[in-house]
LUMNURO-902969 format. One record per residue: y, x, z of N, C-alpha, C, CB in turn. Coordinates in steps of 0.1 Angstrom, whole numbers, padded with zeros to 4 digits, always signed. Glycine has a CB too. Layout:
YXZYXZYXZYXZ;...
% end
This chain:
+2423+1862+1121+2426+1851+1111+2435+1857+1100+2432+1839+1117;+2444+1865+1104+2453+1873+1097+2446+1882+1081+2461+1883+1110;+2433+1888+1085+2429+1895+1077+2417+1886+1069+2426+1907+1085;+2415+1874+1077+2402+1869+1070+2388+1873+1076+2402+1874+1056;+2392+1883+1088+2375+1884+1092+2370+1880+1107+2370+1900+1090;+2361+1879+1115+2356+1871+1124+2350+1881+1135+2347+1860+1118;+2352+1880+1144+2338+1886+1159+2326+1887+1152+2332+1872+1175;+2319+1900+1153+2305+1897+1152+2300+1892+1166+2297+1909+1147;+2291+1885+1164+2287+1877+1175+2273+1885+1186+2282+1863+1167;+2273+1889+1194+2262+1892+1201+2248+1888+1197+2264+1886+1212;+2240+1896+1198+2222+1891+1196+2212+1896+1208+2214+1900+1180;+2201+1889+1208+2193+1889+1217+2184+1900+1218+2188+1878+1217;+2176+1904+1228+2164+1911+1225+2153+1901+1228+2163+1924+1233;+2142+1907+1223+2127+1906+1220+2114+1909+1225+2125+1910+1212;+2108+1906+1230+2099+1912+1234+2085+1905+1236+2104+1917+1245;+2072+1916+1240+2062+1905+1234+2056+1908+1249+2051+1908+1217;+2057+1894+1256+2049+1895+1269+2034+1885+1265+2059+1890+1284;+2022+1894+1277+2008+1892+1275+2003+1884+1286+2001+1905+1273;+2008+1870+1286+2002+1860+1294+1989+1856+1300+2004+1853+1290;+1981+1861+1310+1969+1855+1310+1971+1847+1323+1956+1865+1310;+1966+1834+1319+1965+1823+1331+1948+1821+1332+1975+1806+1328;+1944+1813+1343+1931+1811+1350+1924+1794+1347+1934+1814+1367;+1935+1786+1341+1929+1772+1337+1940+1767+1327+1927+1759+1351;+1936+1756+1324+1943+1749+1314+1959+1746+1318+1934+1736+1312;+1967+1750+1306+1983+1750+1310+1992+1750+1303+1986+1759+1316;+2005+1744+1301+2010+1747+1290+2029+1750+1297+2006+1733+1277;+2032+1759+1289+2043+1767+1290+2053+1759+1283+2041+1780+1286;+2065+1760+1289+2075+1755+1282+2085+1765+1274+2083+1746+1291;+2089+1762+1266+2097+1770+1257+2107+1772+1259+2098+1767+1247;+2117+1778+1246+2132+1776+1246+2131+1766+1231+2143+1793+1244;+2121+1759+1227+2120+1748+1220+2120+1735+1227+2109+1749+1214;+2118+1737+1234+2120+1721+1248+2131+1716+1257+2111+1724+1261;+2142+1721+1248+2154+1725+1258+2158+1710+1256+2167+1738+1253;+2162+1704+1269+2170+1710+1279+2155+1714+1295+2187+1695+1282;+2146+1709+1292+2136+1715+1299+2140+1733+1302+2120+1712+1290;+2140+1736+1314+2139+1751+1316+2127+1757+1308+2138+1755+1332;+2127+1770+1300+2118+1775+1299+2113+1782+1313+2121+1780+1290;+2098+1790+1303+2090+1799+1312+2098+1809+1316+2078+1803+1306;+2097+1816+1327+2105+1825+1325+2096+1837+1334+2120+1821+1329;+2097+1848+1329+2095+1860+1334+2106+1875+1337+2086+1862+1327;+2106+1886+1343+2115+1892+1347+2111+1906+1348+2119+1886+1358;+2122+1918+1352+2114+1929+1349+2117+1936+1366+2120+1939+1333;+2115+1948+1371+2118+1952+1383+2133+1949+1387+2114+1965+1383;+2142+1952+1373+2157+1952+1377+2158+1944+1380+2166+1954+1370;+2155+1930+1375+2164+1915+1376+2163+1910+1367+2178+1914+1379;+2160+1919+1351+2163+1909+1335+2153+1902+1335+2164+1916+1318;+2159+1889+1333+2149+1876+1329+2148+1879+1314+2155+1859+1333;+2139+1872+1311+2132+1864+1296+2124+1853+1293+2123+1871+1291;+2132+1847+1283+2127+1836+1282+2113+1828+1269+2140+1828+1282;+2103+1824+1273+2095+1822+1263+2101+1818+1253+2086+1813+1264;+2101+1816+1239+2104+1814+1226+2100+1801+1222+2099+1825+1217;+2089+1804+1225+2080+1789+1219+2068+1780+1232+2068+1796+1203;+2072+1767+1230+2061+1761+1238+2043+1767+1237+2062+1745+1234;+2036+1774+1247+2021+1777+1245+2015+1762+1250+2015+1792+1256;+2005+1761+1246+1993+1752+1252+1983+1758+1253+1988+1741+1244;+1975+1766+1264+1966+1771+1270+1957+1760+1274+1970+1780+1279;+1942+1759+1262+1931+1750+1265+1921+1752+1276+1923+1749+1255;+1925+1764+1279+1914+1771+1291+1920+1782+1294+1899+1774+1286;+1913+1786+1303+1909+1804+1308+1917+1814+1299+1889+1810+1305;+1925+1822+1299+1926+1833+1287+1936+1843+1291+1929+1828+1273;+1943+1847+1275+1950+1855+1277+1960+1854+1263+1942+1867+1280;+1971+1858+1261+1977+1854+1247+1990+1861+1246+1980+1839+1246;+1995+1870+1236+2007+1875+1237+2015+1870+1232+2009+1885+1233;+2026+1866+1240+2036+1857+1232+2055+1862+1231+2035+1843+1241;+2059+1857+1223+2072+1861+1225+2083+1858+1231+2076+1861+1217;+2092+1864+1239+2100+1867+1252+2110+1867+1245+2097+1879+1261;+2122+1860+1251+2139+1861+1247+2143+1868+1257+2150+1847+1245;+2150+1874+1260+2160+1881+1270+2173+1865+1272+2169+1900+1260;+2174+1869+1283+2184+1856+1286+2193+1862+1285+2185+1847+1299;+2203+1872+1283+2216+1876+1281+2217+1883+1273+2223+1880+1288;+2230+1880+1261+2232+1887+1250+2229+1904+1255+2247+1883+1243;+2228+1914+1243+2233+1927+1244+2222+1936+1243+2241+1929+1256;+2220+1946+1244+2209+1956+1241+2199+1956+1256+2217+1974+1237;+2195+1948+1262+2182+1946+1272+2173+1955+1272+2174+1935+1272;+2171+1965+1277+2168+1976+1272+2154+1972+1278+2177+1991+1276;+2138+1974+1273+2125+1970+1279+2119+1984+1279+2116+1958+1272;+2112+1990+1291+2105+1998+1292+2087+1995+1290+2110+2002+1305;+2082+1998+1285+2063+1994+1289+2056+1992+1301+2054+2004+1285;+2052+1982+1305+2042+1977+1314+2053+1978+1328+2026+1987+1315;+2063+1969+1324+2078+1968+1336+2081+1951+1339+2095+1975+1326;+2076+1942+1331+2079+1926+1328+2066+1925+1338+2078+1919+1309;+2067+1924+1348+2053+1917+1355+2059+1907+1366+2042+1931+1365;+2069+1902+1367+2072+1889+1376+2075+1879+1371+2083+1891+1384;+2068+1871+1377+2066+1855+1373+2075+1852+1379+2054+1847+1375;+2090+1845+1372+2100+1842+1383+2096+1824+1380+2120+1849+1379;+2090+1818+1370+2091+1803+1368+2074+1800+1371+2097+1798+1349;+2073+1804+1389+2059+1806+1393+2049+1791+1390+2059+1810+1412;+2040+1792+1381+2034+1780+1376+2018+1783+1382+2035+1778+1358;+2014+1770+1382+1996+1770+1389+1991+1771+1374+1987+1751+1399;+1979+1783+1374+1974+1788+1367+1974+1801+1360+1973+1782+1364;+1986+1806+1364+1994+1818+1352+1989+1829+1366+2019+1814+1348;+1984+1837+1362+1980+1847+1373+1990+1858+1370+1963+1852+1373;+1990+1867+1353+1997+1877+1355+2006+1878+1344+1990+1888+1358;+2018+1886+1342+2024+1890+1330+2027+1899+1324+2031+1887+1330;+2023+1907+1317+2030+1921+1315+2033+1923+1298+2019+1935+1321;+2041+1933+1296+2047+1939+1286+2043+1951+1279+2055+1942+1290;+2033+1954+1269+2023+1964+1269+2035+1974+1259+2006+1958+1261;+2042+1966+1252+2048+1980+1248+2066+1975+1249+2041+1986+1230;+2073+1983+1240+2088+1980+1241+2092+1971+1235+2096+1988+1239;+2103+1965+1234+2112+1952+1226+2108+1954+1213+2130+1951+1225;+2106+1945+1209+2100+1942+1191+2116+1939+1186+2086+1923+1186;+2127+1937+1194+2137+1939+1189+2148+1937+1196+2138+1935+1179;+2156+1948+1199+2166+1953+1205+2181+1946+1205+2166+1964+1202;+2186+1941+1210+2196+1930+1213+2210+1938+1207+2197+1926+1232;+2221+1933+1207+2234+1940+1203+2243+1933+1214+2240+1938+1185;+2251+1938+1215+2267+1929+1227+2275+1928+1216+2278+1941+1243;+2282+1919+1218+2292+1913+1211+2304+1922+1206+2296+1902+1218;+2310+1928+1187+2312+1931+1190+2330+1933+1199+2305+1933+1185;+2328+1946+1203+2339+1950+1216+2352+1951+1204+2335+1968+1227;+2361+1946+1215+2378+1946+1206+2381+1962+1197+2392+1945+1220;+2371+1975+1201+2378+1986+1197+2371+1986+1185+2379+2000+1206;+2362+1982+1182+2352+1980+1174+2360+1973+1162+2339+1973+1180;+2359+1962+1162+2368+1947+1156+2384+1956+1155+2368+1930+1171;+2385+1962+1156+2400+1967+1152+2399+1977+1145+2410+1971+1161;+2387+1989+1146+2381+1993+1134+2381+1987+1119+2371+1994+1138;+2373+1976+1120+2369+1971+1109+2378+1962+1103+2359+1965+1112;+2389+1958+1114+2399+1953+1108+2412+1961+1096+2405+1949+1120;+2412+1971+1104+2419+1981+1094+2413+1988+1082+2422+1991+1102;+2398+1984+1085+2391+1985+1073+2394+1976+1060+2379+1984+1077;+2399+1965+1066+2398+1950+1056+2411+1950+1052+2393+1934+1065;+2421+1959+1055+2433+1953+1056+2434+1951+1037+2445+1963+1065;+2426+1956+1033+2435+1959+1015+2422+1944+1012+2430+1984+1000;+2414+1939+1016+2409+1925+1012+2417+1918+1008+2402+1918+1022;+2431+1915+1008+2438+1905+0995+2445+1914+0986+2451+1893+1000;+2437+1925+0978+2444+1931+0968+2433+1928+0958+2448+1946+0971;+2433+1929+0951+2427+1927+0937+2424+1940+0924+2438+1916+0932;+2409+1943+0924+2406+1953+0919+2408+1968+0917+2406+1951+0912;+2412+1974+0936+2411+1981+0936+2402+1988+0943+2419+1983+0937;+2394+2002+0946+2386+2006+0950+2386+2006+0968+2386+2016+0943;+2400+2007+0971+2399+2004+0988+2393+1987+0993+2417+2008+0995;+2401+1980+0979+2396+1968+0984+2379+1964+0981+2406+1958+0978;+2378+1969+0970+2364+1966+0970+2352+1969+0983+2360+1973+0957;+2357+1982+0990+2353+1987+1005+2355+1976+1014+2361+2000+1011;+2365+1974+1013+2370+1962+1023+2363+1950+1024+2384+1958+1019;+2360+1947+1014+2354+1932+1009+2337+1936+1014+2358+1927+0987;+2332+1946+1008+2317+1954+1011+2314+1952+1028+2318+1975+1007;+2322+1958+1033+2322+1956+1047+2324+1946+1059+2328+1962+1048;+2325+1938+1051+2330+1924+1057+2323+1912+1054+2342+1922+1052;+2313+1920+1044+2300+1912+1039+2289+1906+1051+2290+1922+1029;+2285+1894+1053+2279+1888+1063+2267+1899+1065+2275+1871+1061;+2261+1902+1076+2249+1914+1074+2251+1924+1069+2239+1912+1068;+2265+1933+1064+2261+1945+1063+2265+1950+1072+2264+1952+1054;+2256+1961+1072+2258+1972+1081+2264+1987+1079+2246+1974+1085;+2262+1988+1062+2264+2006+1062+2268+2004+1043+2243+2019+1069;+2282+2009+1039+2286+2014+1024+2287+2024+1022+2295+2011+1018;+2282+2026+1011+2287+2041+1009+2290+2037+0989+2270+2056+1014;+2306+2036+0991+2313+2035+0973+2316+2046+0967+2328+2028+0971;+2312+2049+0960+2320+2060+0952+2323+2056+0939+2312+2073+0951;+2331+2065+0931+2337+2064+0918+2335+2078+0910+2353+2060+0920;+2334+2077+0900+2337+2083+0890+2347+2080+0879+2328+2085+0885;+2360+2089+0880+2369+2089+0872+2372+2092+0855+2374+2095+0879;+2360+2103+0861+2363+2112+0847+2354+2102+0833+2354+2132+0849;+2350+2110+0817+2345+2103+0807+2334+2111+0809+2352+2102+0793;+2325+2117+0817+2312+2121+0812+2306+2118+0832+2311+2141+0801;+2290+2118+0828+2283+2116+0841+2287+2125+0852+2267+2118+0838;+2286+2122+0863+2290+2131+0874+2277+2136+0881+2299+2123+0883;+2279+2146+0891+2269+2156+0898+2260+2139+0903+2278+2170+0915;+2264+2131+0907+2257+2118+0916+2251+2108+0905+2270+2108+0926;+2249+2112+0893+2246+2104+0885+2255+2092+0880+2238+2100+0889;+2264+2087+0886+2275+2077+0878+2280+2083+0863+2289+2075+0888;+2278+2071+0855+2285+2072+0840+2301+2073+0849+2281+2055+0826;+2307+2083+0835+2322+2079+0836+2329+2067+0837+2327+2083+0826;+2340+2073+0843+2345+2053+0849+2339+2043+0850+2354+2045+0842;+2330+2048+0864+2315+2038+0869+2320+2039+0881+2296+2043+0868;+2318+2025+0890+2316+2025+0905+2302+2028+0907+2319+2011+0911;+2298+2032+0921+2282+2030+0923+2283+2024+0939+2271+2046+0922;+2276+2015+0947+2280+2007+0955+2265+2007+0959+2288+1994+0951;+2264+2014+0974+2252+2014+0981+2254+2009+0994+2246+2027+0981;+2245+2001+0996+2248+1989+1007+2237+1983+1015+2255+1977+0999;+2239+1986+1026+2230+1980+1037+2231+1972+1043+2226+1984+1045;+2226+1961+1041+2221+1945+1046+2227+1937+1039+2222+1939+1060;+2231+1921+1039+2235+1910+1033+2226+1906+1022+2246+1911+1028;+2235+1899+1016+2224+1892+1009+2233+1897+0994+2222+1872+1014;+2224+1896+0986+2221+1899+0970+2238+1895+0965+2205+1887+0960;+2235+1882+0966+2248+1874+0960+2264+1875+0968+2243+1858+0961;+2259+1872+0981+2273+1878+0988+2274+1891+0980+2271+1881+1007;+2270+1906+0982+2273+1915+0977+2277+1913+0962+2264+1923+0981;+2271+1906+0955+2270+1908+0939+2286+1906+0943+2258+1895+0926;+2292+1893+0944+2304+1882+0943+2316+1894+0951+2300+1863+0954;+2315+1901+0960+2323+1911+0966+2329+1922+0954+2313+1918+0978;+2319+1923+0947+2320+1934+0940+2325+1930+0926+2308+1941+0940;+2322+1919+0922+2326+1911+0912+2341+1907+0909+2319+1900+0915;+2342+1904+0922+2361+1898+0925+2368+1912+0929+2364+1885+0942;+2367+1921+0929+2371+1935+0937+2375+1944+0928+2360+1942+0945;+2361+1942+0916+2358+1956+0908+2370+1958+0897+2341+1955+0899;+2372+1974+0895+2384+1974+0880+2380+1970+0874+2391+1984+0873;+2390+1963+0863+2388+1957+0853+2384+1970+0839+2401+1947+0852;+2369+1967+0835+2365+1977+0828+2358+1985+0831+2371+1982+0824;+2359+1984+0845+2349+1999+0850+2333+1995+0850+2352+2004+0869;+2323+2004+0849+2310+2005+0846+2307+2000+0860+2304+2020+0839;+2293+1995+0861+2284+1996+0875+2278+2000+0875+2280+1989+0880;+2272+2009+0883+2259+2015+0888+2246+2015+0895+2262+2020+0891;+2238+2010+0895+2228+2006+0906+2216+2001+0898+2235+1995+0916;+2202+1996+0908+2188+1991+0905+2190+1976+0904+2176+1996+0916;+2200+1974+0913+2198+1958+0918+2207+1950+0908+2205+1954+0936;+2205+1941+0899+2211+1932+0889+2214+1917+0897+2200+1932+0876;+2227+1918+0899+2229+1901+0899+2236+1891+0892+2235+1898+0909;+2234+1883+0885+2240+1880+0876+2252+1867+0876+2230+1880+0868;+2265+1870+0876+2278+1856+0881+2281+1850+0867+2297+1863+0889;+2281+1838+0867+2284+1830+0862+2298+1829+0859+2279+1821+0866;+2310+1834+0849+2323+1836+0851+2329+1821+0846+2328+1850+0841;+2341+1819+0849+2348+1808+0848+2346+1803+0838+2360+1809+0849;+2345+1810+0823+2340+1806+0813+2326+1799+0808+2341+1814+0808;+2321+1805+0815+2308+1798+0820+2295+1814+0810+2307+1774+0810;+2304+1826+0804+2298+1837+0798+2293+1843+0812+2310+1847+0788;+2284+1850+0811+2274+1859+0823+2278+1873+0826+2259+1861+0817;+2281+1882+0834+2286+1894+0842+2273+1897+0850+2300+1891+0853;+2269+1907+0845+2260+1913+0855+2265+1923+0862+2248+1917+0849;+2265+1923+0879+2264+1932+0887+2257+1941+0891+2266+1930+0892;+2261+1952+0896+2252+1966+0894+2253+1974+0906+2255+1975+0880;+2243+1971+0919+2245+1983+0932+2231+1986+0936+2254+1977+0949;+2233+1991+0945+2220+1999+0951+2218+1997+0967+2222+2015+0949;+2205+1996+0967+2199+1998+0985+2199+2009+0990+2185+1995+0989;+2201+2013+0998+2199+2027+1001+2182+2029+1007+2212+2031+1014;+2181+2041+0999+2166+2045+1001+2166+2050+1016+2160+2057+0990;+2155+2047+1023+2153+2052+1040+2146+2066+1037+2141+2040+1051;+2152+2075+1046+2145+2086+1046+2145+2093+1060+2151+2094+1036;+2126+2097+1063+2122+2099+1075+2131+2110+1085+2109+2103+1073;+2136+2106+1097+2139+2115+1102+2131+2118+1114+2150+2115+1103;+2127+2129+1118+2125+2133+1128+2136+2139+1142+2117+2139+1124;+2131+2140+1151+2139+2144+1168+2126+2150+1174+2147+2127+1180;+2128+2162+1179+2125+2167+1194+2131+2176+1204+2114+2171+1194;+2129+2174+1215+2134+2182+1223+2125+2185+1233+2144+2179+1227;+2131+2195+1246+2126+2196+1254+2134+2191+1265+2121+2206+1255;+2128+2188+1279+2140+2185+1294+2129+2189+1305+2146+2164+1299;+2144+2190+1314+2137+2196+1322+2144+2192+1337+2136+2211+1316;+2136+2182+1345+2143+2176+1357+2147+2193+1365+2131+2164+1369;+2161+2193+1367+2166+2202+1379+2167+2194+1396+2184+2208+1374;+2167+2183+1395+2165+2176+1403+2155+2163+1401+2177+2174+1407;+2149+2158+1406+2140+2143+1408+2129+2143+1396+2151+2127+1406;+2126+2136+1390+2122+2136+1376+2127+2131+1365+2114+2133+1374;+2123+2135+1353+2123+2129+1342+2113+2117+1338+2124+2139+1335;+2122+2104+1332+2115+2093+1327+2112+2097+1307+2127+2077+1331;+2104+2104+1305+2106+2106+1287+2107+2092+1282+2090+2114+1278;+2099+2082+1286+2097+2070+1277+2105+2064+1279+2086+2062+1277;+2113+2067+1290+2128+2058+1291+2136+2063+1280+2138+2060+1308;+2139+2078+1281+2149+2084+1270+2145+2082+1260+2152+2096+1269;+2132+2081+1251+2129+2078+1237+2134+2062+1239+2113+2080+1233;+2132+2056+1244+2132+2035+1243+2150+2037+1240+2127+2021+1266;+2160+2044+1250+2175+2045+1248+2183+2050+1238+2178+2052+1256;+2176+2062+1232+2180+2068+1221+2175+2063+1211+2177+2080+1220;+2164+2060+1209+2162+2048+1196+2178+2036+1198+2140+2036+1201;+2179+2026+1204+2185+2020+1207+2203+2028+1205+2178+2016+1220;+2208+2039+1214+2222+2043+1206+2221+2049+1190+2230+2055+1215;+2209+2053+1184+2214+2063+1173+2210+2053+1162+2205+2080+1171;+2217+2055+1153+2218+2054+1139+2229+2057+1128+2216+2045+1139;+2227+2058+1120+2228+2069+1105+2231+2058+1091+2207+2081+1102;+2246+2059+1087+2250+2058+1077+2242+2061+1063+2260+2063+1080;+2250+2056+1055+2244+2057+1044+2248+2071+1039+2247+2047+1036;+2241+2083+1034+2243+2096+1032+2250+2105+1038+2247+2097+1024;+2250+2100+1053+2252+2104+1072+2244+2119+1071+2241+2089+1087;+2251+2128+1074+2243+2140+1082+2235+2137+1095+2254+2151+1085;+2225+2142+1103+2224+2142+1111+2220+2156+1120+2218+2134+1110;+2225+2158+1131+2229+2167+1141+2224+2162+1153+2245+2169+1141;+2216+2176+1158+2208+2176+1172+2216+2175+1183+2199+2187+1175;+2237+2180+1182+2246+2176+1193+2250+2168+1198+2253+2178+1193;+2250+2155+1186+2250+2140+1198+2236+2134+1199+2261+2127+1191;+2227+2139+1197+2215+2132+1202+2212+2138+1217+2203+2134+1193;+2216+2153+1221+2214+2164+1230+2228+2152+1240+2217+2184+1223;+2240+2151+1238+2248+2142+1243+2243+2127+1252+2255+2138+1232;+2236+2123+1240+2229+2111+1247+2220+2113+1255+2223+2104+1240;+2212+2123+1257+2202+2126+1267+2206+2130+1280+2194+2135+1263;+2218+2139+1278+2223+2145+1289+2232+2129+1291+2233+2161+1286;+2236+2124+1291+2246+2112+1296+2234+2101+1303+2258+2103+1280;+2222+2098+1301+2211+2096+1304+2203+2102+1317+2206+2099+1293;+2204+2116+1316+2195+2121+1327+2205+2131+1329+2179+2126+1324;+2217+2131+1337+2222+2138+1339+2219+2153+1351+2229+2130+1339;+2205+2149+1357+2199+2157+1364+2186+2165+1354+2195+2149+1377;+2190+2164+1341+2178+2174+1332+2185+2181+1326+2168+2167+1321;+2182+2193+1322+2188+2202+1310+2176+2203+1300+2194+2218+1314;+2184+2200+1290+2180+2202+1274+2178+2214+1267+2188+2198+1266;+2166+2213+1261+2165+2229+1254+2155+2225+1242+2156+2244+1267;+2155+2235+1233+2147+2233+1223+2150+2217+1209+2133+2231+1232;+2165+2220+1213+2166+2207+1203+2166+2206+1189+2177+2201+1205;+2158+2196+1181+2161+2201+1166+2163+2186+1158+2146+2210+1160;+2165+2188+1148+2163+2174+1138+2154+2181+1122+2183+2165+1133;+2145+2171+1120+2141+2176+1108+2138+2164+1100+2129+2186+1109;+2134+2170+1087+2131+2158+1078+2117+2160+1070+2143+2155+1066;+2110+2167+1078+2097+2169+1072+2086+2169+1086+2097+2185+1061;+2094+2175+1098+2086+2171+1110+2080+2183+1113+2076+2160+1108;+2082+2195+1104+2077+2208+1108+2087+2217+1112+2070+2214+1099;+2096+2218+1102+2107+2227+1106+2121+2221+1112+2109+2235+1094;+2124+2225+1124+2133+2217+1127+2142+2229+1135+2128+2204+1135;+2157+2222+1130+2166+2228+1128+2179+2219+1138+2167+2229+1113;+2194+2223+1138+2202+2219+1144+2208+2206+1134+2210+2231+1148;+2211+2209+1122+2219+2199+1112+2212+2197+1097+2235+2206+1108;+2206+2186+1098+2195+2186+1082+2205+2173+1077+2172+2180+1084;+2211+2171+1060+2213+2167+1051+2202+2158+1049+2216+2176+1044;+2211+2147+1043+2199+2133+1034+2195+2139+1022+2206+2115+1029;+2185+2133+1019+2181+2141+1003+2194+2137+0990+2163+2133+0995;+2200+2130+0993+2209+2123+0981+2220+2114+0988+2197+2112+0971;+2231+2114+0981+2239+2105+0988+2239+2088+0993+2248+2107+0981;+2226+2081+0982+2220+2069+0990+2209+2069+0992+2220+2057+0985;+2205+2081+1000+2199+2084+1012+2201+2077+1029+2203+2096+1013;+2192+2073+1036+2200+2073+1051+2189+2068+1061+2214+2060+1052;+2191+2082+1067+2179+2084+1076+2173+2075+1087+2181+2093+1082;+2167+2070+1086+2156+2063+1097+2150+2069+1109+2146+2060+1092;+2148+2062+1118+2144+2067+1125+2133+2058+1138+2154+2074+1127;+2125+2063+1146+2116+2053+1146+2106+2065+1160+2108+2048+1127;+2100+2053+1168+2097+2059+1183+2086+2072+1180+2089+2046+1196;+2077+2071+1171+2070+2078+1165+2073+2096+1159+2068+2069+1157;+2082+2092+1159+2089+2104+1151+2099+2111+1161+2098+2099+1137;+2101+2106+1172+2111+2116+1183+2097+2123+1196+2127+2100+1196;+2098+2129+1199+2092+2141+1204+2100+2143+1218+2095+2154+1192;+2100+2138+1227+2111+2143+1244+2097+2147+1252+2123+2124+1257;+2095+2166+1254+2084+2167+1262+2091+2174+1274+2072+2174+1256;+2085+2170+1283+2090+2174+1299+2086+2188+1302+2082+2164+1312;+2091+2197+1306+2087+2211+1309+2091+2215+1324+2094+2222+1298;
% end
């Protein structure tokens, strides 16, 4: 309360389970509450709960969407959701053909929130560049800034005009950001960016603001493992590592903590052959974003874990 900022709050995961029942039937939701929903489950124990009431007219089959009943990253493997824990007449089977359509978060943790708190601390100062960060970051939905400045009177190596901010920013919304940057920014200084928002000033004269999205740029991952004892699950370690990694806005990325995550994962495999690239042919230990609002993506398609 001291700084003005709040818990992020925990989110669910997602997932799309493929219902086929044998007669006419209808499922209850997490729209029907206080009715229990449908529920289904995976080998461990995680339940999930339907999303929406189905009405099945007959015979069939239908993919539908699955909540996870407890906040936090629920991690779903493919063709693992097959227990009918809310056993109904007609529902014969359930399964899970591929992984979460979207991956849950835990609430966040106090070391986290004290991070970000010390991030905020300059939020009651007024038009300076730490505060303008401060205020960026604290923006409902973002996730990732990257501010810079230019001091000097002529353009810089990053393209900013002289005494220009440039403000690249991932997630929130248009206007939250515009108004952050608006109340924050030096008085005089240039803006930089594609995105135009335009504030209405006390006078009722017009201020247009000026930031940027950060452009996504492809990354690739592969490696090799190799069980020294039991086996290796690959599709487990791709579903996990998708789920810990991600990449700031004009973030380097490095094959040492991805190689980390695997080994803390399968601690009975050794790793070999590790690379990161950004073209998917040549791959290397440490590849650079093309540009500083750059920030690499990444995506199950594009990681490579083959068992040897």
């Amino acid at each position: 309360a001291i700084n003005g900022i709040v818990r992020n709050a925990g989110t669910y995961t997602y997932t799309d389970v493929l219902v086929t029942v044998t007669q006419a039937v209808t499922l209850a939701g997490l729209d029907t509450a206080p009715t229990a929903p449908f529920t289904v489950s995976d080998a461990s124990g995680n339940q999930f709960f339907l999303v929406a009431t189905k009405v099945f007219a007959a015979a069939g089959s239908a993919t539908l969407s699955f909540r996870a009943a407890v906040l936090g990253a629920v991690l779903t493997v493919p063709n693992t959701i097959t227990v009918i824990s809310t056993v109904t007449l007609g529902v014969s089977t359930v399964n899970n053909p591929a992984a979460a359509t979207t991956t849950g978060a835990a609430e966040e943790t106090d070391y986290a929130l004290r991070i970000r708190r010390a991030r905020s601390v300059a939020l009651p100062s007024k038009g300076y560049f730490d505060g303008l960060y401060g205020a960026l970051v604290d923006v409902t939905g973002v996730s990732s800034v990257k501010l810079l400045e230019n001091t000097t009177n002529t353009t810089d190596a990053d393209g900013i005009p002289g005494h220009s901010i440039w403000a690249i920013v991932q997630g929130g919304a248009n206007a939250d950001i515009a108004q952050a940057i608006y109340v924050k920014r030096n008085a005089g200084c240039g803006l930089k960016g594609a995105q135009a928002v335009v504030i209405t000033q006390v006078d009722n004269s017009l201020f247009t603001v000026n930031f940027d999205r950060p452009t996504a740029q492809n990354l690739w991952i592969k490696l090799s493992v190799h069980a020294i004892t039991g086996s290796v699950d690959t599709a487990y370690l791709k579903t996990q590592l998708l789920a810990a990694l991600s990449y700031g806005i004009g973030q380097s990325a490095a094959s040492s903590p991805i190689v980390a995550i695997i080994q803390a994962l399968a601690p009975n495999a050794a790793i070999s052959a590790e690379g990161v690239s950004t073209d998917g042919t040549t791959f290397v230990s440490l590849v650079n974003p093309t540009a500083v609002n750059y920030q690499f993506a990444i995506a199950s398609a594009r990681i490579t874990i083959t068992e040897i």
